[in-house]
KOLDO-600910 format. One record per atom (N, C-alpha, C): x, y negated, z; atom name. Coordinates in nm, 4 decimals. Layout:
BEGIN
        xx        yy        zz  atom
         X         Y         Z    CA
...
END
This chain:
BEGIN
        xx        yy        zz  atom
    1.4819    2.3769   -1.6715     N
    1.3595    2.4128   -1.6033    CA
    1.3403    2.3281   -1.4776     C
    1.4283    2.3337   -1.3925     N
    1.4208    2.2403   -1.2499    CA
    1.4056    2.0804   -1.3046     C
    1.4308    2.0376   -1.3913     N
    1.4660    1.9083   -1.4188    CA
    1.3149    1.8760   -1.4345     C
    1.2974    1.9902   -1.5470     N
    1.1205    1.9201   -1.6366    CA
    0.9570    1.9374   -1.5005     C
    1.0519    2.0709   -1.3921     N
    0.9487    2.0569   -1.2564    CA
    0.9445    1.9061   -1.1612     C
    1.1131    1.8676   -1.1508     N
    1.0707    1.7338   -1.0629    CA
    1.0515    1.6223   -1.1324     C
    1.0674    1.6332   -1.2926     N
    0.9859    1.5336   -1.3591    CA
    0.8804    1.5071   -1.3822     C
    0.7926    1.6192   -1.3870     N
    0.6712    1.6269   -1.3641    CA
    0.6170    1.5882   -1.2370     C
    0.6549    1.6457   -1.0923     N
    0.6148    1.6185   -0.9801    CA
    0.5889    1.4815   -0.9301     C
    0.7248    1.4301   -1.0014     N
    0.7778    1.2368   -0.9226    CA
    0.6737    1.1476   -1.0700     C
    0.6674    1.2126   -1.2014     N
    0.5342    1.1542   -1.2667    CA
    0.3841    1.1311   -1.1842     C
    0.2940    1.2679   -1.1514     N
    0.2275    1.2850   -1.1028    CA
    0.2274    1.2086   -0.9887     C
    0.2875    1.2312   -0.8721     N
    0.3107    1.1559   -0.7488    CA
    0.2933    0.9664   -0.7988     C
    0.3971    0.9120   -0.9019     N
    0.3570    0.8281   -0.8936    CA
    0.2424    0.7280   -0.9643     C
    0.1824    0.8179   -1.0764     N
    0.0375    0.8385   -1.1132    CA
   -0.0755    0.8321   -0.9700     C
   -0.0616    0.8860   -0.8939     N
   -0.1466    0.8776   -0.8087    CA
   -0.1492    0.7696   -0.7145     C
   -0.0192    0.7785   -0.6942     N
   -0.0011    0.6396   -0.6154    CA
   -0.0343    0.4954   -0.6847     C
   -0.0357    0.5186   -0.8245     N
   -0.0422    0.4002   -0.8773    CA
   -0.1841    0.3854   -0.8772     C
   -0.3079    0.4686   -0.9326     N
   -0.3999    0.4884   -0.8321    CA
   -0.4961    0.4392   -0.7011     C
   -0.4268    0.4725   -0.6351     N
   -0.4409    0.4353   -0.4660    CA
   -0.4299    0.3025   -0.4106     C
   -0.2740    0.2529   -0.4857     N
   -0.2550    0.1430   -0.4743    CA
   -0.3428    0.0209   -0.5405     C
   -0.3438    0.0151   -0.6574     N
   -0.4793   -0.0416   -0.7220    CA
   -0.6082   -0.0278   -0.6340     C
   -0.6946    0.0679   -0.5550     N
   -0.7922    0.0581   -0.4768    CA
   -0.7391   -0.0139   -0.3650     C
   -0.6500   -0.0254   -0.3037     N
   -0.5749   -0.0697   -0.2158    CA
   -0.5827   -0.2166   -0.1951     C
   -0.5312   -0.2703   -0.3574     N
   -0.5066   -0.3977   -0.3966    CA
   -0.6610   -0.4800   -0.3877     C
   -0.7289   -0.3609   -0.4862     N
   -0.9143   -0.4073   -0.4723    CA
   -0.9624   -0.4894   -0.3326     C
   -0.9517   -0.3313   -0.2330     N
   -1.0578   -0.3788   -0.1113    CA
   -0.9559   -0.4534   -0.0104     C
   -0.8273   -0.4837   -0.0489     N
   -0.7768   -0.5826    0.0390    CA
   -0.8401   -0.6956   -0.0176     C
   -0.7704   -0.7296   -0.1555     N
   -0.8671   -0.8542   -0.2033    CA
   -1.0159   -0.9144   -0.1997     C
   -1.0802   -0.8021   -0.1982     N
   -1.2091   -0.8260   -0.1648    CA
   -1.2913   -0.8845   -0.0104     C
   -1.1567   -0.8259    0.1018     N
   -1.1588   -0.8590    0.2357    CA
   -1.1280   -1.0230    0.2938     C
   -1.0356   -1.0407    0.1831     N
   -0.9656   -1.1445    0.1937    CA
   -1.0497   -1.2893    0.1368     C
   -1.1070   -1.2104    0.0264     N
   -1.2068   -1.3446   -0.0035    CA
   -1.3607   -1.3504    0.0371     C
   -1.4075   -1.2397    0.1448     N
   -1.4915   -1.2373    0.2250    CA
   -1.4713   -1.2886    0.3449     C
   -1.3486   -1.2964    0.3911     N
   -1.3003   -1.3731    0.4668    CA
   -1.3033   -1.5411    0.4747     C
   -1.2365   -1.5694    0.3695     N
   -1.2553   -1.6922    0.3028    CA
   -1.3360   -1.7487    0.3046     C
   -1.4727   -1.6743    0.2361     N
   -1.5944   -1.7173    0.1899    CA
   -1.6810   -1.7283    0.3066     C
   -1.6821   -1.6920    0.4353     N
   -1.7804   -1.6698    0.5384    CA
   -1.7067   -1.7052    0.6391     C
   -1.5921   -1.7624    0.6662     N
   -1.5737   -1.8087    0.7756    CA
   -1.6048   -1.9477    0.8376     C
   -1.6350   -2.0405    0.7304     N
   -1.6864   -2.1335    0.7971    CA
   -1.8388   -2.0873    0.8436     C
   -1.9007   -2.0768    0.7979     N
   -2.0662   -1.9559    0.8275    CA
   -2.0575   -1.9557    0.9638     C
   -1.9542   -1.8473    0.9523     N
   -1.9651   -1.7912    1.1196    CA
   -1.8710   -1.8332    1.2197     C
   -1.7952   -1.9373    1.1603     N
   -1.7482   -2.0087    1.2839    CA
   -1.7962   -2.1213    1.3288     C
   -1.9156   -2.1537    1.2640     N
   -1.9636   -2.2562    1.2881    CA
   -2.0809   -2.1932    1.4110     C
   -2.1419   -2.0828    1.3773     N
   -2.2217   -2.0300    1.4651    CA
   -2.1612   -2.0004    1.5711     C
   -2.0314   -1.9650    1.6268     N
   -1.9774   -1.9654    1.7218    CA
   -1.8497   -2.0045    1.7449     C
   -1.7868   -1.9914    1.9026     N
   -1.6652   -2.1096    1.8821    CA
   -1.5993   -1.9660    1.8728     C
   -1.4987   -2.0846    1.7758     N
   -1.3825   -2.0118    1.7416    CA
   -1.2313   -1.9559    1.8135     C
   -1.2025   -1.8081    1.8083     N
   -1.1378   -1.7720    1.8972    CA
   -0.9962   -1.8148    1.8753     C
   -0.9059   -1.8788    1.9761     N
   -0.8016   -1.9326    1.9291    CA
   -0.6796   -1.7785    1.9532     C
   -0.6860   -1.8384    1.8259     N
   -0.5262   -1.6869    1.7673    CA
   -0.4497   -1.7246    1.6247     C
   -0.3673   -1.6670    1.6036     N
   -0.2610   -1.6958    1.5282    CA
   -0.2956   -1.7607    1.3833     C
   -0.4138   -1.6400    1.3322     N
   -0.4241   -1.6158    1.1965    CA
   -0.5534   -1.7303    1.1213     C
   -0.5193   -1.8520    1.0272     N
   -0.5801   -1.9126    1.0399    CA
   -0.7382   -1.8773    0.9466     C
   -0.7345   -1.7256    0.8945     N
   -0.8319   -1.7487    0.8581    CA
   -0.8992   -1.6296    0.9307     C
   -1.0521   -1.6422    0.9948     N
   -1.1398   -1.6113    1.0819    CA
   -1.2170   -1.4608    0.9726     C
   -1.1593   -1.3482    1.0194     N
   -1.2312   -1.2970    0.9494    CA
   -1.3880   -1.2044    1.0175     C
   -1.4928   -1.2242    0.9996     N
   -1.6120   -1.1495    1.0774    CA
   -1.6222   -1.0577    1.0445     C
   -1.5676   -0.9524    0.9491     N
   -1.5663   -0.7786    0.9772    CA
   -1.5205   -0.6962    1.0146     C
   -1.4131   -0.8189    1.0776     N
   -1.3169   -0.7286    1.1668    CA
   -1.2562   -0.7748    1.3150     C
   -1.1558   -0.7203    1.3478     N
   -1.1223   -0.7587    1.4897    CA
   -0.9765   -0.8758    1.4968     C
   -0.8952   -0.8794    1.5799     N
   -0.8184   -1.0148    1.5867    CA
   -0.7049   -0.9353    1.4872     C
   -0.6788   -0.8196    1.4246     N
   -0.5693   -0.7772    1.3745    CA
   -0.5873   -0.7720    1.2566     C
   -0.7234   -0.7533    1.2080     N
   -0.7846   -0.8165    1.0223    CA
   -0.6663   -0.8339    0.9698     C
   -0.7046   -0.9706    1.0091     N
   -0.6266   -1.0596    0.9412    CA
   -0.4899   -1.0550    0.8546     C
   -0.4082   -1.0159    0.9806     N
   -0.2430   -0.9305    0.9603    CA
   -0.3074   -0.8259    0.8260     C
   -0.3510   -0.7657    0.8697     N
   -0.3717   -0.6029    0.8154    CA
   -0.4053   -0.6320    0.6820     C
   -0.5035   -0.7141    0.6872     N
   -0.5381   -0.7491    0.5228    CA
   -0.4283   -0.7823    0.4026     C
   -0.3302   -0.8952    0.4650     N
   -0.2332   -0.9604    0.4387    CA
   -0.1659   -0.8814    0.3863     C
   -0.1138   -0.7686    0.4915     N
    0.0292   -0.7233    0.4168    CA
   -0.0208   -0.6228    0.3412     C
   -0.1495   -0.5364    0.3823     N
   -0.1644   -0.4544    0.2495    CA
   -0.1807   -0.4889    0.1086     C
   -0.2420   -0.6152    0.0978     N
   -0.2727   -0.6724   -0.0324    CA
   -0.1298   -0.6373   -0.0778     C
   -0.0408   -0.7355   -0.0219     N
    0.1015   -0.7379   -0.0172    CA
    0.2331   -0.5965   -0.0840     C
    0.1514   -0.4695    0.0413     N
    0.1990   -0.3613    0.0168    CA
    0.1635   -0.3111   -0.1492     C
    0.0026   -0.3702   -0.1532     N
   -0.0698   -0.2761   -0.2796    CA
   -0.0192   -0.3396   -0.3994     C
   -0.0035   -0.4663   -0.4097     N
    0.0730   -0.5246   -0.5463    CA
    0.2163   -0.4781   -0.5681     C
    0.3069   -0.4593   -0.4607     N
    0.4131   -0.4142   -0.4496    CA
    0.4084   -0.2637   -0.5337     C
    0.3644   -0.1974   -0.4334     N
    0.3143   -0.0629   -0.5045    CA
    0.2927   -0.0152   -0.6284     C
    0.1526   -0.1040   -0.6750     N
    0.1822   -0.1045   -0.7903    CA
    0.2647   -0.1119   -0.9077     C
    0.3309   -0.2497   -0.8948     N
    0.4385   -0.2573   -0.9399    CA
    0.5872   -0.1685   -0.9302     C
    0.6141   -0.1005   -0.7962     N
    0.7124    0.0039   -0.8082    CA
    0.6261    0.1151   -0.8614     C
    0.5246    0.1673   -0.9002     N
    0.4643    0.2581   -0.9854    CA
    0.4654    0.2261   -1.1190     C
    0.4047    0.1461   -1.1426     N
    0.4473    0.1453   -1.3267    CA
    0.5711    0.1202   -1.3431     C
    0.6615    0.0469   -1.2970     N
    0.8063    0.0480   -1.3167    CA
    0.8888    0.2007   -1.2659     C
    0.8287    0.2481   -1.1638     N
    0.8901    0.4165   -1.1827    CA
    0.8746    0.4960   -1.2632     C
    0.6831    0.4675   -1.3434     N
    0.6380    0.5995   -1.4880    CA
    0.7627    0.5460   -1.5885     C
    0.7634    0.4176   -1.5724     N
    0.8547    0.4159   -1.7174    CA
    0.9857    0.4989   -1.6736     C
    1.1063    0.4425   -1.5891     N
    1.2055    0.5143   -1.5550    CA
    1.2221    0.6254   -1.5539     C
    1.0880    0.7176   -1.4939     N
    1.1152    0.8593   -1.4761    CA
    1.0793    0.9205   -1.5938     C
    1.0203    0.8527   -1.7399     N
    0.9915    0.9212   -1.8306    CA
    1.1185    0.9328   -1.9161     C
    1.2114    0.8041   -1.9095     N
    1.3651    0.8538   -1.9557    CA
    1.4463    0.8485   -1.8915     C
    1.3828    0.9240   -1.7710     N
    1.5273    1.0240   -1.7237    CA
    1.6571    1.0675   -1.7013     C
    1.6920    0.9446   -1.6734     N
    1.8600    0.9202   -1.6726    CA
    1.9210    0.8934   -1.5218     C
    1.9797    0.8999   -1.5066     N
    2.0423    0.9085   -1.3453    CA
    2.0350    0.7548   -1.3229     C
    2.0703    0.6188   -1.3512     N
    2.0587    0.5445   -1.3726    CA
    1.9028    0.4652   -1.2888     C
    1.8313    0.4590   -1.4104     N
    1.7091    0.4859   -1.4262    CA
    1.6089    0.5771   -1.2797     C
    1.6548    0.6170   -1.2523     N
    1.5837    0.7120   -1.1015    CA
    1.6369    0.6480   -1.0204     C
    1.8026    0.6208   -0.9857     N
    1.7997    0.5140   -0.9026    CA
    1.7419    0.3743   -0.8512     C
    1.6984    0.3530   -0.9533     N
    1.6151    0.2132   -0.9716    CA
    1.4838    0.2378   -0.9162     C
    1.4355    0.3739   -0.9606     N
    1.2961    0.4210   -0.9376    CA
    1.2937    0.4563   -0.7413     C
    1.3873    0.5394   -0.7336     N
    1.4296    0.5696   -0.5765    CA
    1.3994    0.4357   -0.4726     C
    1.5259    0.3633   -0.5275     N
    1.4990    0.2373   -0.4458    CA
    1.3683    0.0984   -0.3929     C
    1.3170    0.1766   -0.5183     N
    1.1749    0.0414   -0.5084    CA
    1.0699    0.1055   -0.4216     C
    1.0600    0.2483   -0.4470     N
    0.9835    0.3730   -0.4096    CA
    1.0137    0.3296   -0.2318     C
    1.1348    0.3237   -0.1637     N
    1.1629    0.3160   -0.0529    CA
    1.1206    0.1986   -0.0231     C
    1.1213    0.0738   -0.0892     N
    1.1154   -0.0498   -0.0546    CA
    0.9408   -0.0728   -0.0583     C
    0.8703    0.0006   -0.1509     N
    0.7105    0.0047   -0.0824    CA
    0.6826    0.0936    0.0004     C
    0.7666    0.2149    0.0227     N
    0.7139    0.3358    0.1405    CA
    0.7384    0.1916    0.2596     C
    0.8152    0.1024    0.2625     N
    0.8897    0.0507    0.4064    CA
    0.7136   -0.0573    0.3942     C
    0.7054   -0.1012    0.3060     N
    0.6039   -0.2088    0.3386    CA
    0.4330   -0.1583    0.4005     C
    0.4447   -0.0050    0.2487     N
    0.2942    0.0746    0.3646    CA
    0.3261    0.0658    0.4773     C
    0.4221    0.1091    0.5148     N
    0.4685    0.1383    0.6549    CA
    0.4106    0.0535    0.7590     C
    0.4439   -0.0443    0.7162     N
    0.4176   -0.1774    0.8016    CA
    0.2633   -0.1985    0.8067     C
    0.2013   -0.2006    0.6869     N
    0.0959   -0.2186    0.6465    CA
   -0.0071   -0.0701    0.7174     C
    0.0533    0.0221    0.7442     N
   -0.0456    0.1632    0.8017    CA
   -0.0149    0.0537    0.9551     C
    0.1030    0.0868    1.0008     N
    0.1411    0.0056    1.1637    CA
    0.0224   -0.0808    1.1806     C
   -0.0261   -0.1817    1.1162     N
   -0.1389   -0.2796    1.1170    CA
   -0.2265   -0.2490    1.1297     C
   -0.2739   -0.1042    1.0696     N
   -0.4142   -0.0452    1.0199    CA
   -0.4065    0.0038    1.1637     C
   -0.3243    0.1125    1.2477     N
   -0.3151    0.1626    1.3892    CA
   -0.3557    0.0616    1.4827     C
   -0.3050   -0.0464    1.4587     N
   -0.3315   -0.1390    1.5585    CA
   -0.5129   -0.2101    1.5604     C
   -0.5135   -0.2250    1.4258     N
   -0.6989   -0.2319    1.4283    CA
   -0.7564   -0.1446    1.4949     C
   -0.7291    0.0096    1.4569     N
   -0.7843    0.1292    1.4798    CA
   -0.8568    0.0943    1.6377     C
   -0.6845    0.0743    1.6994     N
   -0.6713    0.0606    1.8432    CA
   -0.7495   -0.0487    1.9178     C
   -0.7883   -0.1536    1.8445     N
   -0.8914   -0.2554    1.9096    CA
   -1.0754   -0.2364    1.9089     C
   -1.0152   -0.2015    1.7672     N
   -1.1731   -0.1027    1.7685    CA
   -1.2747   -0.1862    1.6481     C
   -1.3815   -0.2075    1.6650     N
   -1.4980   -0.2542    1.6103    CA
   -1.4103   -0.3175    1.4239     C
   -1.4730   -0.2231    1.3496     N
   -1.4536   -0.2937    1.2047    CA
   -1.5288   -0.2441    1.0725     C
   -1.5684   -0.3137    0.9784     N
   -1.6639   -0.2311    0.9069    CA
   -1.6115   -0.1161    0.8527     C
   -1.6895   -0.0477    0.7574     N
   -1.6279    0.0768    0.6874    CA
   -1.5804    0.0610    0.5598     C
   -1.5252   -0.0864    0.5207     N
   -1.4609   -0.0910    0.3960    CA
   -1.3051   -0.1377    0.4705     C
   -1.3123   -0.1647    0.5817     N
   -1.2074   -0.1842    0.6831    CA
   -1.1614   -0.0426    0.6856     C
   -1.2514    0.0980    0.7026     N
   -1.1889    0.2266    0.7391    CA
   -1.1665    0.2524    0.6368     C
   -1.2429    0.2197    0.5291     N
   -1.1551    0.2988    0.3821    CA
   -1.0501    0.2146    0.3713     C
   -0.9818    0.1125    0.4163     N
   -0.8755    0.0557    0.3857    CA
   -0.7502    0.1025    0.4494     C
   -0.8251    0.1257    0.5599     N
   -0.7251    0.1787    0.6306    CA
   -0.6741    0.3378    0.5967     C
   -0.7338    0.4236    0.5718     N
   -0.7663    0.5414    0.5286    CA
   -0.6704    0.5752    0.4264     C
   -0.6953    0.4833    0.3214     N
   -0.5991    0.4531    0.2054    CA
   -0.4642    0.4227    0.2552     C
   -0.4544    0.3097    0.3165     N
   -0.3059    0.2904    0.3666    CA
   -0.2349    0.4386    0.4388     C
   -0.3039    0.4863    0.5470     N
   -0.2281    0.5807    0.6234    CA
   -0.2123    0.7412    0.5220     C
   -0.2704    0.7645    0.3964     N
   -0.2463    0.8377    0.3151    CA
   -0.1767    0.8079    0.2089     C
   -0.1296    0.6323    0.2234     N
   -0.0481    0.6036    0.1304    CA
    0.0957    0.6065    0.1135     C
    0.0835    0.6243    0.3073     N
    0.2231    0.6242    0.3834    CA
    0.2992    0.7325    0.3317     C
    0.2567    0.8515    0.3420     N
    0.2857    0.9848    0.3392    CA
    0.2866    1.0235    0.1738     C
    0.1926    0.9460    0.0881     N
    0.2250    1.0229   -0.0524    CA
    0.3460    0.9503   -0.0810     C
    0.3529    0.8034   -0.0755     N
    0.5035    0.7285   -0.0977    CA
    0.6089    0.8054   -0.0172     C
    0.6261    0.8565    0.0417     N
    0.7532    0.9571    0.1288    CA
    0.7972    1.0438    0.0144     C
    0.6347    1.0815    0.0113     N
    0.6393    1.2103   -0.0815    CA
    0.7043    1.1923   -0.2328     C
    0.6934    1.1093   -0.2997     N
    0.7186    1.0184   -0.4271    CA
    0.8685    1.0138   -0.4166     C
    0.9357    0.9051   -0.3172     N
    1.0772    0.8257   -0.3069    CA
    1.1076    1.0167   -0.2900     C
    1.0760    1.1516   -0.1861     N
    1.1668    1.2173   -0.1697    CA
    1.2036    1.3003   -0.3347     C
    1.0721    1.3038   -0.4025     N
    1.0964    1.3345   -0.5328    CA
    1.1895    1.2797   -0.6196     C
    1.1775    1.1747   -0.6059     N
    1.2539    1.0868   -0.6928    CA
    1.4075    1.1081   -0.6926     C
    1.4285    1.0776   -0.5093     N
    1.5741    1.1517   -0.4929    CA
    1.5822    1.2915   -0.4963     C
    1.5361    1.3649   -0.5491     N
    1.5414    1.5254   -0.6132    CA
    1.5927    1.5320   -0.7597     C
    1.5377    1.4524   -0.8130     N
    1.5452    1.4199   -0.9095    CA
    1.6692    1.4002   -0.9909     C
    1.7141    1.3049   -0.8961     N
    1.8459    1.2282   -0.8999    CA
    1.9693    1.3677   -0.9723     C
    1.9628    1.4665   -0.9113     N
    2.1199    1.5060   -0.9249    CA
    2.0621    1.6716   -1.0291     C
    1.9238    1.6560   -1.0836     N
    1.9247    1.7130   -1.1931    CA
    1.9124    1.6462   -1.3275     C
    1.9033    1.4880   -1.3328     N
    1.8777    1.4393   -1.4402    CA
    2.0069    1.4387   -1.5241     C
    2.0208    1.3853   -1.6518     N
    2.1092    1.3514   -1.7739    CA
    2.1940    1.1918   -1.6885     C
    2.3188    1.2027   -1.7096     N
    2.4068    1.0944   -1.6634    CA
    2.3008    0.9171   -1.8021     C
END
């Protein structure tokens, strides 16, 4: 009974995340080549502010840039530790969840980084609202991946050796 509840739970969990992450992957990508696509545009209309990141993005503020980056980053990751966890956690072997555990931690660590980025936009201010749904996504992505990796290690010491 306990086994087939946190198999179900750490399924679900990473069903959703897989999910999230995919929208994730979307409107980063989509930022990124709006970026691309319009920065000569608008850097030509004005001078360009000298900072790290070499590509100029106009919907957002000097931390875009970063932010865009690693979520794309985070969201392919993600993804990928999500479909590689549905499979693992559907056969259920101690083994197998470890594998799932560890990747689970290794994208909770990258949202991580990737929400940290989104705070720091927050904190400068001015960005469109596909910028706030991005962000939005990330800082709820933080917390369901917690939620996921802690399942997963639940998991762990009711499954089949």
């Amino acid at each position: 009974m306990a086994a087939g509840a946190s198999k179900s739970v750490a399924f679900s969990l990473l069903f959703i995340n897989l999910v999230m992450y995919a929208i994730v992957s979307i409107i980063s990508g989509w930022a990124l080549q709006y970026g691309i696509d319009n920065a000569y545009e608008k850097a030509s209309d004005e001078g360009m502010p000298a900072y790290l990141f070499p590509i100029y993005f106009p919907i957002g503020n000097m931390a875009t840039g970063f932010f865009v980056i690693f979520s794309l980053i985070a969201g392919l990751v993600g993804i990928a530790t999500s479909i590689s966890g549905i499979t693992n956690v559907l056969q259920f072997t101690r083994p197998n969840l470890y594998s799932a555990a560890t990747t689970s931690i290794v994208s909770w660590a990258l949202t991580l980084l990737a929400t940290g980025l989104a705070c720091k936009e927050i904190n400068i201010g001015y960005r469109s609202s596909n910028l706030r749904a991005l962000e939005t996504f990330t800082v709820i992505l933080s917390g369901t991946q917690l939620f996921c990796a802690g399942a997963l290690h639940a998991g762990i010491s009711s499954a089949r050796n």
